[in-house]
PDB file as gemmi writes it, atoms N, CA and C in Angstrom:
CRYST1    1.000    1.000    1.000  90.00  90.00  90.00 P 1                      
ATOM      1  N   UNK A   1      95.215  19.495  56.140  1.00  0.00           N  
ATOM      2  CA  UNK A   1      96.600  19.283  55.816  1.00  0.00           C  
ATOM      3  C   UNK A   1      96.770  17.808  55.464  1.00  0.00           C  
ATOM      4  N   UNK A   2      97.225  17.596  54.121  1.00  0.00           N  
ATOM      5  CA  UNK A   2      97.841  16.392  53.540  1.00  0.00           C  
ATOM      6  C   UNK A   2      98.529  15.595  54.536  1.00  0.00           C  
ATOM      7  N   UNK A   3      98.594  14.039  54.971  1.00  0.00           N  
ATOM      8  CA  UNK A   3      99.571  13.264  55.013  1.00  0.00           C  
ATOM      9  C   UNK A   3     101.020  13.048  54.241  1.00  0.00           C  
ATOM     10  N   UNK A   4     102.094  13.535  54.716  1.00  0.00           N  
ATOM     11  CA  UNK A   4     103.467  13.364  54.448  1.00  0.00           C  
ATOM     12  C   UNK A   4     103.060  12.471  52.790  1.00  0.00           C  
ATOM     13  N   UNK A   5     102.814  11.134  53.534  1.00  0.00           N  
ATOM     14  CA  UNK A   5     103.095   9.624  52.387  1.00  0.00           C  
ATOM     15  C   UNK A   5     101.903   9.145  52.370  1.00  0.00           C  
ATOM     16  N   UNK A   6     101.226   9.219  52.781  1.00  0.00           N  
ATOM     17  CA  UNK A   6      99.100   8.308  52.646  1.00  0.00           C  
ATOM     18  C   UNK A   6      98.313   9.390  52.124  1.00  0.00           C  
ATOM     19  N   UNK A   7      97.449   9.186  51.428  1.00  0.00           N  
ATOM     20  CA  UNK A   7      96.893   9.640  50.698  1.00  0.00           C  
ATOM     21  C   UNK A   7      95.569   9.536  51.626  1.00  0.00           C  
ATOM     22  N   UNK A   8      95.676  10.841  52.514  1.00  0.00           N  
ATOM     23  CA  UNK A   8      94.557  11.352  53.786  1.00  0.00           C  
ATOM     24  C   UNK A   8      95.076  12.552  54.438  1.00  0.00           C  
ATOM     25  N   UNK A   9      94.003  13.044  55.127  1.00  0.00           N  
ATOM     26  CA  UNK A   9      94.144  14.244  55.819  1.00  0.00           C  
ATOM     27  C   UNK A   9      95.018  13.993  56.806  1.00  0.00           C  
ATOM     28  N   UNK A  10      95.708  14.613  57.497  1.00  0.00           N  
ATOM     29  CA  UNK A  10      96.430  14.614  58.677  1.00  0.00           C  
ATOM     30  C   UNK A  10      95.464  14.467  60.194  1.00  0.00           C  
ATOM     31  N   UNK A  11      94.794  15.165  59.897  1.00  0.00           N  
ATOM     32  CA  UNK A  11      93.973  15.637  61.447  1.00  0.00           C  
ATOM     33  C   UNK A  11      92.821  15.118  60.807  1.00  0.00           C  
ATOM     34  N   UNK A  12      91.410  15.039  61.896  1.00  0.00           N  
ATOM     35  CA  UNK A  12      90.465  14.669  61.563  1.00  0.00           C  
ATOM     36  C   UNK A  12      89.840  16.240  61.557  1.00  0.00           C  
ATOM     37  N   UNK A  13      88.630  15.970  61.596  1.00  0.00           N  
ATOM     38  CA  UNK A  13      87.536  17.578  61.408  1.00  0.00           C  
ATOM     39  C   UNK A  13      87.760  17.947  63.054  1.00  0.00           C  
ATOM     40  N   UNK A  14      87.612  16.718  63.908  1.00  0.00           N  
ATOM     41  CA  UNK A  14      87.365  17.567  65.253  1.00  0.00           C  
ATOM     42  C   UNK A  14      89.045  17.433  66.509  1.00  0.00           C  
ATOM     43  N   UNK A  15      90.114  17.178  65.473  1.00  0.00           N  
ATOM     44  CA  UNK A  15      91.024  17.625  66.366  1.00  0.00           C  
ATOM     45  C   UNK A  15      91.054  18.347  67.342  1.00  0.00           C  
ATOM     46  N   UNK A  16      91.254  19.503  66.553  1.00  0.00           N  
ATOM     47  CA  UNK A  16      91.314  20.998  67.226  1.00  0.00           C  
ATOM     48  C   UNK A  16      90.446  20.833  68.434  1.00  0.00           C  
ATOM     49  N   UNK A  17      89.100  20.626  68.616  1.00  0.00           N  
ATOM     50  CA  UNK A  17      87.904  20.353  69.820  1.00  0.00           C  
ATOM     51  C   UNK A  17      88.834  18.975  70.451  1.00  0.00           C  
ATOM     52  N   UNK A  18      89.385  18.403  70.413  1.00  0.00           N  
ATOM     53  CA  UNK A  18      89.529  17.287  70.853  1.00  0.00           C  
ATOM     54  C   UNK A  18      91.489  17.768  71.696  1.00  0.00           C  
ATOM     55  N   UNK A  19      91.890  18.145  71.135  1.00  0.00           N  
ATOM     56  CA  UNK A  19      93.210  19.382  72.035  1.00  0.00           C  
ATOM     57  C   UNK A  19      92.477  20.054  73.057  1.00  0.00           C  
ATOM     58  N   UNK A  20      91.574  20.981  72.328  1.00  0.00           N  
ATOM     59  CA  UNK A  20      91.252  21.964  73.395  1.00  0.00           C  
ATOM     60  C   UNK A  20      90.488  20.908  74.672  1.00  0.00           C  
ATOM     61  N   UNK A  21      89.670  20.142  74.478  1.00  0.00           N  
ATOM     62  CA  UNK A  21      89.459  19.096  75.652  1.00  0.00           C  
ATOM     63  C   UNK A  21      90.323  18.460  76.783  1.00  0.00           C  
ATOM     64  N   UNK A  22      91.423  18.552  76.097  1.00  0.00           N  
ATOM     65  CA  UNK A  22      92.710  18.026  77.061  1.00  0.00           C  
ATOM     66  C   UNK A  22      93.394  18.998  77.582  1.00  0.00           C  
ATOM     67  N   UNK A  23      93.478  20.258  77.569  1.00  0.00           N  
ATOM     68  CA  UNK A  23      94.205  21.090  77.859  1.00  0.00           C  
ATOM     69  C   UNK A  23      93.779  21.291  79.133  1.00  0.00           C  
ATOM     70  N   UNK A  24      95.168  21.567  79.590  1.00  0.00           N  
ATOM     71  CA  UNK A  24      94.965  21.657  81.605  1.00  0.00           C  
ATOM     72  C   UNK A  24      94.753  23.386  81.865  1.00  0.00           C  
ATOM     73  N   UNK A  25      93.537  23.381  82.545  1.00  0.00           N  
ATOM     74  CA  UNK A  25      92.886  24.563  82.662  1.00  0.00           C  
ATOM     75  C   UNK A  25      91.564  24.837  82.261  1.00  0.00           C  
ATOM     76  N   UNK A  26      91.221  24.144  80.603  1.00  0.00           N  
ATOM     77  CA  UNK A  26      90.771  24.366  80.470  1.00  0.00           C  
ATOM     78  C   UNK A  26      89.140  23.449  80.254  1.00  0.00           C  
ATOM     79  N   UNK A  27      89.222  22.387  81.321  1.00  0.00           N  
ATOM     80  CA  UNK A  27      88.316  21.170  81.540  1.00  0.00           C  
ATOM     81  C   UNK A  27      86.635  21.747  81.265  1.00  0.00           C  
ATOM     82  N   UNK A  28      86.504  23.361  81.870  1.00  0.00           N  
ATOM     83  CA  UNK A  28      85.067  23.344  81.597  1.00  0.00           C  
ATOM     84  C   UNK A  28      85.121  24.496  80.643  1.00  0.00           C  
ATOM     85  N   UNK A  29      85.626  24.420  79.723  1.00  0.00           N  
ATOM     86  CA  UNK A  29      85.735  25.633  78.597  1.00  0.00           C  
ATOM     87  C   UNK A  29      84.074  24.139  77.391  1.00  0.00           C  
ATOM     88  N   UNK A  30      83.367  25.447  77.122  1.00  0.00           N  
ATOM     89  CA  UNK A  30      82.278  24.613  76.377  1.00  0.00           C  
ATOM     90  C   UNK A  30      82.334  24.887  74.722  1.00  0.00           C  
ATOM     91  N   UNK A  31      82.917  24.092  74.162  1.00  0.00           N  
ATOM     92  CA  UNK A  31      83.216  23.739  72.609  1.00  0.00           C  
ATOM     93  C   UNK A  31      82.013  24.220  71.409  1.00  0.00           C  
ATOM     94  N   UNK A  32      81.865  25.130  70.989  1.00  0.00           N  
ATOM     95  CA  UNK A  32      80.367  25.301  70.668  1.00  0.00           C  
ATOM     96  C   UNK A  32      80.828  24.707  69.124  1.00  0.00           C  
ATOM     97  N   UNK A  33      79.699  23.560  68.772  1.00  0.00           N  
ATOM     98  CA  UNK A  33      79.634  23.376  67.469  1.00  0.00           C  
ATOM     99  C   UNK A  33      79.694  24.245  66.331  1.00  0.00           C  
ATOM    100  N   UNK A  34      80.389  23.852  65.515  1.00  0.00           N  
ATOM    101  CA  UNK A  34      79.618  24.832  63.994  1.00  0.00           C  
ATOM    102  C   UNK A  34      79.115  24.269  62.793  1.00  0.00           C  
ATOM    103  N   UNK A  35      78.758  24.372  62.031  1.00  0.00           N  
ATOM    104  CA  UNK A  35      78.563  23.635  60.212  1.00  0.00           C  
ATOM    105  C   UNK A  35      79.452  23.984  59.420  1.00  0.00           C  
ATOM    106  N   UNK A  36      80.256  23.439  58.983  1.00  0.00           N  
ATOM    107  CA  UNK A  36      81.022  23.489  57.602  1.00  0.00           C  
ATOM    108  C   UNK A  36      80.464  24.107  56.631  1.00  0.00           C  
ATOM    109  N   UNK A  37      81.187  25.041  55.724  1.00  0.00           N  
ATOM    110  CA  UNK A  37      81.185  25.945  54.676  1.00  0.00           C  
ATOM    111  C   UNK A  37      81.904  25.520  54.040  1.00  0.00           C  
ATOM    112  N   UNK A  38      81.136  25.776  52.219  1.00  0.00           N  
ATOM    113  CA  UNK A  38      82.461  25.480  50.908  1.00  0.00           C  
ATOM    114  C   UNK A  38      81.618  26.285  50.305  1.00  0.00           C  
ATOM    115  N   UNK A  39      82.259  25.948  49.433  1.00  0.00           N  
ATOM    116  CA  UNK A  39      82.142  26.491  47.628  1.00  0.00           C  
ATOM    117  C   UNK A  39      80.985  25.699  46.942  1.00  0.00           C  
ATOM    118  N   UNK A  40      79.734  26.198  47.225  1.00  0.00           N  
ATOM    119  CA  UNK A  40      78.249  25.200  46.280  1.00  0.00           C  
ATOM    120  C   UNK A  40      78.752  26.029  45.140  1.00  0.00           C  
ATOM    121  N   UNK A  41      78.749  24.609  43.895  1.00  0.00           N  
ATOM    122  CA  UNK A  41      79.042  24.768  42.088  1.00  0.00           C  
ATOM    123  C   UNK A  41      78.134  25.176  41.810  1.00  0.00           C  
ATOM    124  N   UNK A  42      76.998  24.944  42.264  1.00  0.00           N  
ATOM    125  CA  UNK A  42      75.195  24.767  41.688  1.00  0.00           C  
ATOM    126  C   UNK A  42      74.604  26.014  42.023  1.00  0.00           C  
ATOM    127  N   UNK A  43      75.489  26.885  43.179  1.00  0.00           N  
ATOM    128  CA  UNK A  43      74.924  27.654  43.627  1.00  0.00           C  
ATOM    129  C   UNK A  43      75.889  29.171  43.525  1.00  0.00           C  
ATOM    130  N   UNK A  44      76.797  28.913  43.017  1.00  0.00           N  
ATOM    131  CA  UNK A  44      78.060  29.859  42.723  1.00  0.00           C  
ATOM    132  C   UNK A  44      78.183  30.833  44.264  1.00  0.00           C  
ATOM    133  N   UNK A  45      77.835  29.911  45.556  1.00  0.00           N  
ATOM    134  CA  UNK A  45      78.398  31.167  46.565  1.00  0.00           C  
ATOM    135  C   UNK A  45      78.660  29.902  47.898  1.00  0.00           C  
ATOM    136  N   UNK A  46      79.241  30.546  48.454  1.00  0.00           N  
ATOM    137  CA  UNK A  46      79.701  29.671  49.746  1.00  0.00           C  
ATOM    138  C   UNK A  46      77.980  29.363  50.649  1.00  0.00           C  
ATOM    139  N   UNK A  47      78.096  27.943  51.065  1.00  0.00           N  
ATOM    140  CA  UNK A  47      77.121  27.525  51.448  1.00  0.00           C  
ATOM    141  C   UNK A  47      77.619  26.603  52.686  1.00  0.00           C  
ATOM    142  N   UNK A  48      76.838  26.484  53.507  1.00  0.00           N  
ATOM    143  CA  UNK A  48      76.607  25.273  54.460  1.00  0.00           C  
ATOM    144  C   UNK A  48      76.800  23.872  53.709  1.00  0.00           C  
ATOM    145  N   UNK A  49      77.663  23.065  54.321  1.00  0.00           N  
ATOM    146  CA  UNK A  49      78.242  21.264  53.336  1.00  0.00           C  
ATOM    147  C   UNK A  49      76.943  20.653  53.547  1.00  0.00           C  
ATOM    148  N   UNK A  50      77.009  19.958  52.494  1.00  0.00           N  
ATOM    149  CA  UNK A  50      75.792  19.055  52.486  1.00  0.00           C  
ATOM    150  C   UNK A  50      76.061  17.621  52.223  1.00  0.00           C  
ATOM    151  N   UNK A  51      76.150  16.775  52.684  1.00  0.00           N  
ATOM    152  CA  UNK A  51      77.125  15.599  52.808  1.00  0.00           C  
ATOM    153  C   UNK A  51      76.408  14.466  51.652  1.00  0.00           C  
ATOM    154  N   UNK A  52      74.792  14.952  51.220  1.00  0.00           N  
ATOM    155  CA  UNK A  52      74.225  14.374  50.247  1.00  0.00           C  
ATOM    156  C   UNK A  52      74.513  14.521  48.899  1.00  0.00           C  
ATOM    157  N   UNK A  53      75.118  16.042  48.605  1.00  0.00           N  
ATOM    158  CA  UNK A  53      75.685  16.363  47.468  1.00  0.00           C  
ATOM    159  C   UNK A  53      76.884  16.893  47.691  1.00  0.00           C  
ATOM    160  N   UNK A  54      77.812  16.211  48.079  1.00  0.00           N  
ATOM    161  CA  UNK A  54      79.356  16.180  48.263  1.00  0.00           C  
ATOM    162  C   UNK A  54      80.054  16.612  46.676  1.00  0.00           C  
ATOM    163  N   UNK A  55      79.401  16.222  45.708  1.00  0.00           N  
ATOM    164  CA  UNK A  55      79.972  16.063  44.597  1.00  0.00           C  
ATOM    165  C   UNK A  55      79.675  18.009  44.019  1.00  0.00           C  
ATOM    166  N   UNK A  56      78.885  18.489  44.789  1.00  0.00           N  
ATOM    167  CA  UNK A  56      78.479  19.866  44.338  1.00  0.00           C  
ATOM    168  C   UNK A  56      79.042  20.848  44.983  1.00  0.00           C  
ATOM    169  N   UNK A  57      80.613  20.611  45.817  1.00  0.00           N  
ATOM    170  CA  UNK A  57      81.149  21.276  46.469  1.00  0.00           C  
ATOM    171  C   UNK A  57      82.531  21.197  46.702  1.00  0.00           C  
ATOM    172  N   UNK A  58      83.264  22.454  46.552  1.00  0.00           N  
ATOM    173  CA  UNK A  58      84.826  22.592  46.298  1.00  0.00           C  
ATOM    174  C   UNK A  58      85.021  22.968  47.680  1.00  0.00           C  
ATOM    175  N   UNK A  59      85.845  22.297  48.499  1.00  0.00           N  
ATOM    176  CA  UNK A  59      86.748  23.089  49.374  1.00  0.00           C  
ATOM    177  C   UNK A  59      87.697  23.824  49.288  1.00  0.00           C  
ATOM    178  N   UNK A  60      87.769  25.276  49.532  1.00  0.00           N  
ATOM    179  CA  UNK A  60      89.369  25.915  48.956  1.00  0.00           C  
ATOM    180  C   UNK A  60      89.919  25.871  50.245  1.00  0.00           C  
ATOM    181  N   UNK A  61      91.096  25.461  50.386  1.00  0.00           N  
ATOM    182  CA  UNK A  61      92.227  25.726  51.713  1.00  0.00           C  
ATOM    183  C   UNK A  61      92.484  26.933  52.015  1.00  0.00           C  
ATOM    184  N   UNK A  62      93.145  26.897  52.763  1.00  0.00           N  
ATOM    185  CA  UNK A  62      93.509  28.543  53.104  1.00  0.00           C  
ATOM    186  C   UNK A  62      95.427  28.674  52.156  1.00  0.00           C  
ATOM    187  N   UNK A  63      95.590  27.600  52.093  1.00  0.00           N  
ATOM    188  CA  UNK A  63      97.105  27.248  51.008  1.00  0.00           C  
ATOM    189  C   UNK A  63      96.714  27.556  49.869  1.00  0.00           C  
ATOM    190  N   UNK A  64      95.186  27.103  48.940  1.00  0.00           N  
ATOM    191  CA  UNK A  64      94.860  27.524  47.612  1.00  0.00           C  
ATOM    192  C   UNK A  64      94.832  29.147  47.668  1.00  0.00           C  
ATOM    193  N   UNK A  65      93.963  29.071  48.600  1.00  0.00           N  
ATOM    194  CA  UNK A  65      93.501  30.690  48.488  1.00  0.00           C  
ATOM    195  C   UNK A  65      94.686  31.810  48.342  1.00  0.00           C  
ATOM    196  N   UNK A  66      95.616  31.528  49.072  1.00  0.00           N  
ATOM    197  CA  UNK A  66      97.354  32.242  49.121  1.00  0.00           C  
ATOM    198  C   UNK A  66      97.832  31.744  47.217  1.00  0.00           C  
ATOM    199  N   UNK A  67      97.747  30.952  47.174  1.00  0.00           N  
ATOM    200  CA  UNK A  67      98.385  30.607  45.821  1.00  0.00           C  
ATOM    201  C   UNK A  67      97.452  31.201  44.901  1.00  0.00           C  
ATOM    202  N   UNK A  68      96.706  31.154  44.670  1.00  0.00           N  
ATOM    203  CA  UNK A  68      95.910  32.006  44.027  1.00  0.00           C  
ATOM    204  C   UNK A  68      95.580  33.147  43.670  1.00  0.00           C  
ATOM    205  N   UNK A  69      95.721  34.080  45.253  1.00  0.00           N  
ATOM    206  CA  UNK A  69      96.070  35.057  45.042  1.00  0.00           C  
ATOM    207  C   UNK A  69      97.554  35.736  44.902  1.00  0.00           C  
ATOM    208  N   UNK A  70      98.319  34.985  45.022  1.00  0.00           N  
ATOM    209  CA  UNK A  70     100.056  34.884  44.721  1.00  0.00           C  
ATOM    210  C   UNK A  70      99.812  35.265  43.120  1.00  0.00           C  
ATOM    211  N   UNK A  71      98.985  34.757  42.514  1.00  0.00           N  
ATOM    212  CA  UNK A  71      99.555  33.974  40.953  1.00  0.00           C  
ATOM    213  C   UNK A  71      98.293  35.469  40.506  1.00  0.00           C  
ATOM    214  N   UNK A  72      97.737  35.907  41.174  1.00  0.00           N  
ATOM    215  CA  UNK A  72      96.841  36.760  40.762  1.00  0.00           C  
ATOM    216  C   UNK A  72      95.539  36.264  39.300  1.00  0.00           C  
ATOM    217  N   UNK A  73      95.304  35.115  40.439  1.00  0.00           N  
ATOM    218  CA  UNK A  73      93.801  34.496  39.686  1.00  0.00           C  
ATOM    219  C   UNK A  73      92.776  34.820  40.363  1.00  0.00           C  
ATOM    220  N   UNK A  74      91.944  34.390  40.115  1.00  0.00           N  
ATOM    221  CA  UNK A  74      90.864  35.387  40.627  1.00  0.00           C  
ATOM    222  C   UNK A  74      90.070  33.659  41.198  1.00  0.00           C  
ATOM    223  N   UNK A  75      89.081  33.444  42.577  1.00  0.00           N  
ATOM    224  CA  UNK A  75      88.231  32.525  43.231  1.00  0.00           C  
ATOM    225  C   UNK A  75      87.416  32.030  42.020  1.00  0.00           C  
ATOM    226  N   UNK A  76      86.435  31.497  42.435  1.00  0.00           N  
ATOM    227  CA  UNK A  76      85.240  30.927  41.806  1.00  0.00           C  
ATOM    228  C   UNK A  76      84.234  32.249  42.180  1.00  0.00           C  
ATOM    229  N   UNK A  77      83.426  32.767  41.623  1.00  0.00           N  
ATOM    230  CA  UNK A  77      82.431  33.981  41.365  1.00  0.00           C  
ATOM    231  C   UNK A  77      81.623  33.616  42.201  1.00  0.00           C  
ATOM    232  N   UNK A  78      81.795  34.127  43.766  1.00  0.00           N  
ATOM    233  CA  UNK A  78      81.001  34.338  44.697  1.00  0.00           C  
ATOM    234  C   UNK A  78      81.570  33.350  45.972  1.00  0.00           C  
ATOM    235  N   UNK A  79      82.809  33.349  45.600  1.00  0.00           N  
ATOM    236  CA  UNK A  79      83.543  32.573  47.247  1.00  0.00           C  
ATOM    237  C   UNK A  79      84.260  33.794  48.008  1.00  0.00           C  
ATOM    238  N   UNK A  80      84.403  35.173  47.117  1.00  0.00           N  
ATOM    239  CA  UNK A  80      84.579  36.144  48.373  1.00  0.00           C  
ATOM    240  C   UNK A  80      84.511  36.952  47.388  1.00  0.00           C  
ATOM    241  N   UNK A  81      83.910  38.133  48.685  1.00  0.00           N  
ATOM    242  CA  UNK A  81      83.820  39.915  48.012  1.00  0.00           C  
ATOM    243  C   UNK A  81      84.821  40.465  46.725  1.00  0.00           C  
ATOM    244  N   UNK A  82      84.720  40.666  45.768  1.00  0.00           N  
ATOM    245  CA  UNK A  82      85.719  41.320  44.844  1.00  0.00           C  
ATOM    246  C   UNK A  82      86.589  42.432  45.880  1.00  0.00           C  
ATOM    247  N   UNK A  83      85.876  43.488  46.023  1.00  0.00           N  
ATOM    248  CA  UNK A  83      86.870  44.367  46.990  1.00  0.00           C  
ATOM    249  C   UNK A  83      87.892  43.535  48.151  1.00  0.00           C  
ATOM    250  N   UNK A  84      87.306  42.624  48.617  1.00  0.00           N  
ATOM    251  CA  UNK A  84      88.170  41.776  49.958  1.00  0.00           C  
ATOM    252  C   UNK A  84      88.964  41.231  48.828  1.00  0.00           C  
ATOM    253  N   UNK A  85      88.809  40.253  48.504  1.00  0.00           N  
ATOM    254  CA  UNK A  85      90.098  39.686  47.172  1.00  0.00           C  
ATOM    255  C   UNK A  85      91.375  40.702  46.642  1.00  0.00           C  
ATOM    256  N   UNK A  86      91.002  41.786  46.245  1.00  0.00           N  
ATOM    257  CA  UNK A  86      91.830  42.536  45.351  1.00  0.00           C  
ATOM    258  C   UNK A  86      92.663  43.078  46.562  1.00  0.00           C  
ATOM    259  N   UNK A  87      92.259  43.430  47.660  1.00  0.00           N  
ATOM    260  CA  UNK A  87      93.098  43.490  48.319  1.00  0.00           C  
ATOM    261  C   UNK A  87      94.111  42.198  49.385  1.00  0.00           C  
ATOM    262  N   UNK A  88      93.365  40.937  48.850  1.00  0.00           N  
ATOM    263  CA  UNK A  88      94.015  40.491  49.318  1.00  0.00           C  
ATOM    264  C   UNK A  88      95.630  40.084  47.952  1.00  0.00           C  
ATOM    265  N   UNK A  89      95.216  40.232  46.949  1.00  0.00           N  
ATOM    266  CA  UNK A  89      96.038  40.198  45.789  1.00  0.00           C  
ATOM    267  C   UNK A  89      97.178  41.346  46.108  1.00  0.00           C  
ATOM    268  N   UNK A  90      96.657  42.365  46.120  1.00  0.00           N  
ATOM    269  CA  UNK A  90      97.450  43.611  46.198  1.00  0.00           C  
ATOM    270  C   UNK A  90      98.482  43.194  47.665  1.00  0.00           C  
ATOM    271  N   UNK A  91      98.212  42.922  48.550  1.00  0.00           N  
ATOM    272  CA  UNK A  91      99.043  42.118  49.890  1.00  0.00           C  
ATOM    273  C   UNK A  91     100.225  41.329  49.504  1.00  0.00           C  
ATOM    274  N   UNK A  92      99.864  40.435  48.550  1.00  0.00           N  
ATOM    275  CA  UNK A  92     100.643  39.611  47.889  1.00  0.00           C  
ATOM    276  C   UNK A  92     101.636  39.910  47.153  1.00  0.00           C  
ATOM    277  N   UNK A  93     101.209  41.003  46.220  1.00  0.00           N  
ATOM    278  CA  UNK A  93     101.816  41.794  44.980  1.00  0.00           C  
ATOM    279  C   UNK A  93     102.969  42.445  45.602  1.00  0.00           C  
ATOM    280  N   UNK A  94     103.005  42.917  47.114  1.00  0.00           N  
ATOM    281  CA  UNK A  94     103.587  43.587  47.781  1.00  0.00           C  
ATOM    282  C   UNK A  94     104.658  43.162  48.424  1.00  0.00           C  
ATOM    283  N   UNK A  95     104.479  41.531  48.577  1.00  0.00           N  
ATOM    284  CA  UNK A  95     105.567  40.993  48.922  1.00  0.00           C  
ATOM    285  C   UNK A  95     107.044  40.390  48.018  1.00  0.00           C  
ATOM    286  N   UNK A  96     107.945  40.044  48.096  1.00  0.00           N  
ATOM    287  CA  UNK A  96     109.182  39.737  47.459  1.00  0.00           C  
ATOM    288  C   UNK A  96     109.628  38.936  48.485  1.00  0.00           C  
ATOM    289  N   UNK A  97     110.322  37.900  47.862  1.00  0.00           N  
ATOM    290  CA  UNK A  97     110.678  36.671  48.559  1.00  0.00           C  
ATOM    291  C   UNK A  97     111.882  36.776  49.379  1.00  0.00           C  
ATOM    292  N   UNK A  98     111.872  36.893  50.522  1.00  0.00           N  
ATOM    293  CA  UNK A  98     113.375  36.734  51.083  1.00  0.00           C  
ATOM    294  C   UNK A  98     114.685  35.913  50.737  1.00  0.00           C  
ATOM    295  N   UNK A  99     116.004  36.146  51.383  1.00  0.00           N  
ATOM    296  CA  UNK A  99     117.027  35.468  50.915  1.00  0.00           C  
ATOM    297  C   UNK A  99     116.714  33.950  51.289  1.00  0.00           C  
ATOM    298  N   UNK A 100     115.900  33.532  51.969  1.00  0.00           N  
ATOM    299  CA  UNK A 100     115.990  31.665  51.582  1.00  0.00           C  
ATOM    300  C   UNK A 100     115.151  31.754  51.170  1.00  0.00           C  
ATOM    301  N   UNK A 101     113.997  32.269  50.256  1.00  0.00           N  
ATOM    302  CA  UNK A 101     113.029  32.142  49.845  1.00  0.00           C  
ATOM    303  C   UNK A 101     111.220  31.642  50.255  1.00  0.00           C  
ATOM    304  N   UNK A 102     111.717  31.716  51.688  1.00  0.00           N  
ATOM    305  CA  UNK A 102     110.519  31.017  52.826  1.00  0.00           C  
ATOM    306  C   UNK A 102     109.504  32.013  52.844  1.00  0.00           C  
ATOM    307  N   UNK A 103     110.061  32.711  53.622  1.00  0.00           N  
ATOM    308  CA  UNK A 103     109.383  34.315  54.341  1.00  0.00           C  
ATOM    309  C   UNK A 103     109.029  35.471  53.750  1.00  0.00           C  
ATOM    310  N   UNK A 104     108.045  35.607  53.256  1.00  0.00           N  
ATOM    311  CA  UNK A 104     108.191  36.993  52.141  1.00  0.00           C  
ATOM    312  C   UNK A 104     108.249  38.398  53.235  1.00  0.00           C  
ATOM    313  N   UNK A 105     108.838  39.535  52.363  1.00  0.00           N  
ATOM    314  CA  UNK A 105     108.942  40.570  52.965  1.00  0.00           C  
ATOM    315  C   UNK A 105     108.592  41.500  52.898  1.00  0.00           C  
ATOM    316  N   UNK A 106     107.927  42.515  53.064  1.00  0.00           N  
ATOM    317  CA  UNK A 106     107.525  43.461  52.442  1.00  0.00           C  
ATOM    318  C   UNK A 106     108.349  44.075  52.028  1.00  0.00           C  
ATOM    319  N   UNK A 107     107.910  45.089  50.395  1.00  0.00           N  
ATOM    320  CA  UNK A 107     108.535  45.785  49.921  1.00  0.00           C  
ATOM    321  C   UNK A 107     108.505  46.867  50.528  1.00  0.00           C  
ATOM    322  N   UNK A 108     109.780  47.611  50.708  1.00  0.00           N  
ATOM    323  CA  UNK A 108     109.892  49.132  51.292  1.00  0.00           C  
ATOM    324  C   UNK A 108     109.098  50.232  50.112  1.00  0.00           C  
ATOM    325  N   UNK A 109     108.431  51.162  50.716  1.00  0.00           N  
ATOM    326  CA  UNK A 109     107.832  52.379  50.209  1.00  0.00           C  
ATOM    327  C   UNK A 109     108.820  53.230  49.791  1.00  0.00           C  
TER     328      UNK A 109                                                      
END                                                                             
């Protein structure tokens, strides 16, 4: 998530681990690492980040991915299943914007 006015992320990568550390209760809960996933160009499918070839890798948000499938475009060829996509399009297709325009709603059958 964007900064409001600076041109930076909001949170760092290990927020989230760094909340759950402070949380009362949960002092011996054990944080298991993971590796970052994107979009390899070179490789047309989601891959493990490689911080040496940064330049060979798209991050999609989970905000692109909604807009995208809002606008009914289709990913980069091999960042997700065709069948999983189309239905996530068809989800979309299904919704209509509520009266303030925030909240979409589903359409009645």
């Amino acid at each position: 998530m964007g900064h409001p006015v600076e041109k930076r992320d909001l949170y760092d990568a290990d927020h989230g681990k760094k909340v759950l550390s402070m949380a009362p209760g949960l002092e011996r809960l054990n944080i298991l690492p993971f590796r970052v996933a994107a979009y390899d160009k070179t490789q047309g499918k989601m891959a493990f980040f490689d911080p040496s070839r940064a330049q060979d890798f798209l991050f999609i948000s989970g905000t692109k991915m909604r807009t995208l499938a809002k606008n009914k475009e289709n990913p980069p060829p091999g960042f997700m299943c065709p069948g999983g996509w189309e239905v996530l399009v068809e989800y979309y297709a299904s919704l209509t914007p509520s009266d303030n325009d925030r909240i979409p709603q589903p359409v009645a059958a």
